[in-house]
N, C-alpha and C positions, 0 to 999 in steps of 0.2 A: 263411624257414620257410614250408612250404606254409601255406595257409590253407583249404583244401577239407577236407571230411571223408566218412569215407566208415563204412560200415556193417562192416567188417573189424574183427573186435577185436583191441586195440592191447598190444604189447608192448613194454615201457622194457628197454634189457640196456644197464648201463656195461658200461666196456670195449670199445666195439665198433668202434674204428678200427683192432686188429689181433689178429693170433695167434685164438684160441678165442671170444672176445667177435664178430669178426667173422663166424663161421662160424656163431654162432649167430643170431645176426641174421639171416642168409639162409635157414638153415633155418628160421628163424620166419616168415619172409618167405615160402618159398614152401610155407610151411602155410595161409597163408591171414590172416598177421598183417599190419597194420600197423605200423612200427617208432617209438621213439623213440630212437638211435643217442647214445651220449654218447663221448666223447674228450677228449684236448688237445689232439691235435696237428690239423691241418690235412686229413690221411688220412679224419677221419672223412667229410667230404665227398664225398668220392670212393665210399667204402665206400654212403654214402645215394645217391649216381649207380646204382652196379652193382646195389642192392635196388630201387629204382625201373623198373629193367629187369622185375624179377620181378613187378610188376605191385603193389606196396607202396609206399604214402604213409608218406614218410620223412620222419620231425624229426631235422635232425641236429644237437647241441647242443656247444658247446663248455665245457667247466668240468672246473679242478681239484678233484676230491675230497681230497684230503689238508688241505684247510682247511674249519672251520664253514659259511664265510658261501659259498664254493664248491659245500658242499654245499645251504646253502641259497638260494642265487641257482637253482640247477640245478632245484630243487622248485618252484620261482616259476614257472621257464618250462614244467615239466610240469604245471602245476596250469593254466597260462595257455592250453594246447592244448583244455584244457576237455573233455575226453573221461577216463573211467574206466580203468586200466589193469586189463585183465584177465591180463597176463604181468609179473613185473619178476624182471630178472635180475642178480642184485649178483655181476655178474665182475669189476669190477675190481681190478688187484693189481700188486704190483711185487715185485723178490728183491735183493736182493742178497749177491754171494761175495767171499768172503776171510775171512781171521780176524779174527774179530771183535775179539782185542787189539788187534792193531795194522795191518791194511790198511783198516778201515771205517769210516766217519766217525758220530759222533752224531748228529749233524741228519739227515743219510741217514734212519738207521736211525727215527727219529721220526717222519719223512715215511711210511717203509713201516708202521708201525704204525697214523698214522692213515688214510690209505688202506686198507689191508688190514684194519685191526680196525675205528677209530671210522666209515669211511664208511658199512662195513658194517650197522651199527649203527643210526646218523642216519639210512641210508636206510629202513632197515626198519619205523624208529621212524613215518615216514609215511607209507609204502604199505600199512602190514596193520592200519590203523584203518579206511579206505577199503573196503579189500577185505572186513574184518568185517561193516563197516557194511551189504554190499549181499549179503552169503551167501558169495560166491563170488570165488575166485583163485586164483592159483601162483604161487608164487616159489620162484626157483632162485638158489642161494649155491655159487660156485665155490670151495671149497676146495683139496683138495689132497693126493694120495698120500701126500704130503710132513706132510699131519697123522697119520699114522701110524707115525712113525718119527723118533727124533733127525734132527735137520740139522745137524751141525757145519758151517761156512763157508758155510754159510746160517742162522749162529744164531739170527736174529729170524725168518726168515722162515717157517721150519717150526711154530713156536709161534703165529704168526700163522695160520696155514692152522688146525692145530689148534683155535683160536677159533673161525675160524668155523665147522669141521664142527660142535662142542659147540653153538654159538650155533641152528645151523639145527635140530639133533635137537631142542635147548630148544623152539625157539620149536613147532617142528612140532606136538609136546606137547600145549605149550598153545592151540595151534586146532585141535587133533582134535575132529572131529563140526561144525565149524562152517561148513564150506565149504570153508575157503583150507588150504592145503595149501604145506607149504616140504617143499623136496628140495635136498642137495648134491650138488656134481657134485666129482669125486673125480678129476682129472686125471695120469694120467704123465705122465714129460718127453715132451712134443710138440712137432711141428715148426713152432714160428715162432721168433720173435726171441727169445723169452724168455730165455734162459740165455743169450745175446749184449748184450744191454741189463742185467743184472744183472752183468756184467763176468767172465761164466762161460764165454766160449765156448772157452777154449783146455783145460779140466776134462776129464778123462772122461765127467762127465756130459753138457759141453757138447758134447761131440765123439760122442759115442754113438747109439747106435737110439733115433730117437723114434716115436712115436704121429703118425698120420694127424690133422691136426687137426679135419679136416672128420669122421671119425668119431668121434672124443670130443667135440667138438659134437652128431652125431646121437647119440647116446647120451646125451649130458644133458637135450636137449629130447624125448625117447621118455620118460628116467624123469621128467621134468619134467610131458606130460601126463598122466601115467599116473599121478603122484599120491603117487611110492615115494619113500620115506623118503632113501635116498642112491643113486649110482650111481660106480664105477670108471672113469674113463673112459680106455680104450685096448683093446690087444690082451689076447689069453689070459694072454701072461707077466704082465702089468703086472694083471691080477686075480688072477693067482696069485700076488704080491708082496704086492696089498693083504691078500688072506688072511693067508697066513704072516706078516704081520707081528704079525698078532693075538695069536700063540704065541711069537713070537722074546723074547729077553731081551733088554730096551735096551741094554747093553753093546753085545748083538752087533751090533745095529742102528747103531748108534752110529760104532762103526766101520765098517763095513762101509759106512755113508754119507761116514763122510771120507773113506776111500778113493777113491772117486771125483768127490767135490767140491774137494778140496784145491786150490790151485793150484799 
């Protein structure tokens, strides 16, 4: 882990060894941040090599979010950098497809909920005393299209998105006028591994038009400095989805999403 420090102010994004987590990292990167990079896998290192090009002092941290003490090992070593986070960006998240009768397993589905909901949570629960404390921050919560709409054979993971849009409007709420500022980013299906690693890639949707990831990354860190309450992140169609779904009747939604998630 580096030990230099530099006068850049520093941004924490989980998530950021691949897909949308990583592309924000470098957009933050080459805005002028320093990063804190979190993952599991190994990837994240590499990802801290390529940001360090862009002239950004990178912590690259390993830790599972889906357990307490992973979450809180991971706050020890961000606390241990000793520097103030002026960015923190709670992307991390996982999916899983199939029917939830009978292709999807319990424990899975437990694993995506505390990842997706409680890390959510736990993290936020120690970044925005901090950030209060000194006037000023941003945080950004990656949600999800997908909170707008039934997800059959994505059962858990839709309701899960849905949390955390709910959670970021909440929390935004309650620190209006005080500085810090939360903004969700609101992603289409975009082009990384995601609906590959959820066991989705053979779906329609897995197989379908994604989203440029590197611009629903610029797009969440644009509405992220900027202060806005949420942001959509993809093309034209995929905001004219998140609208219309506002007026659609869950039924239709409903189906209209198995339809292309089913396996």
């Amino acid at each position: 882990m580096p030990t230099t420090s530099t006068n850049r102010p520093l941004a924490f994004v989980t998530g950021a060894s691949n897909g949308i987590g990583t592309e924000i990292a470098r957009e933050l990167a080459t805005r002028g941040f320093d990063i804190i990079g979190t993952g599991r896998s190994a990837s994240v290192d590499s990802v801290a090599e390529r940001l360090r090009a862009l002239g950004a002092t990178v912590y690259p941290l390993h830790a599972d979010l889906s357990t307490y003490d992973g979450v809180e090992n991971l706050w020890k070593q961000v606390q241990e950098i000793g520097k103030p986070l002026d960015i923190a960006v709670l992307n991390a998240g996982i999916s899983i497809g199939g029917s939830f009768a009978t292709d999807t397993d319990l424990d899975d589905e437990l694993e995506l909920i505390a990842l997706n909901i409680n890390a959510v949570v736990h993290l936020a629960k120690r970044v925005a005393p901090g950030m209060l404390a000194r006037g000023t921050g941003r945080i950004l919560i990656t949600s999800s299209i997908s909170a707008t709409t039934p997800t059959p054979y994505e059962t858990v993971y839709g309701p899960s998105k849905a949390f955390g849009y709910s959670f970021a409007e909440s929390l935004r709420e309650e620190l209006r006028g005080t500085g810090v500022t939360v903004t969700a980013l609101l992603p289409g299906a975009t082009d990384s591994d995601f609906h590959q690693r959820a066991g989705m890639g053979t779906t329609a949707i897995g197989k379908g038009r994604k989203n440029d990831k590197r611009l629903v990354a610029g797009q969440g860190v644009d509405a992220l400095l900027a202060g806005k309450d949420h942001v959509v992140g993809g093309d034209r169609a995929t905001r004219r989805t998140a609208f219309l779904n506002r007026f659609l009747p869950e039924s239709f939604k409903a189906r209209r999403q198995g339809a292309i998630a089913r396996p």
